[in-house]
Structures are given as C-alpha cells and as structure tokens.
C-alpha positions, 0 to 999 in steps of 0.5 A, a space after each residue: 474502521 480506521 483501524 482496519 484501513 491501517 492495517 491493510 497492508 501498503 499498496 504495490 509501488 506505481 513504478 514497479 519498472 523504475 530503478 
C-alpha cells in the first residue's frame, strides 16, 4: 500500500495566498 500513497499526487500548497 505504500506504493499507492507515493504515487498520489502531492497536496496543494497551505498558502496558496503567499508570495
């Protein structure tokens, strides 16, 4: 299984508002 989570794509940035 920990190859599935790996290969999800990485989370959105928290700050997107952020410089």
């Amino acid at each position: 299984m920990a190859l599935t989570y790996s290969s999800l794509p990485a989370p959105p940035p928290s700050n997107p508002k952020e410089p």
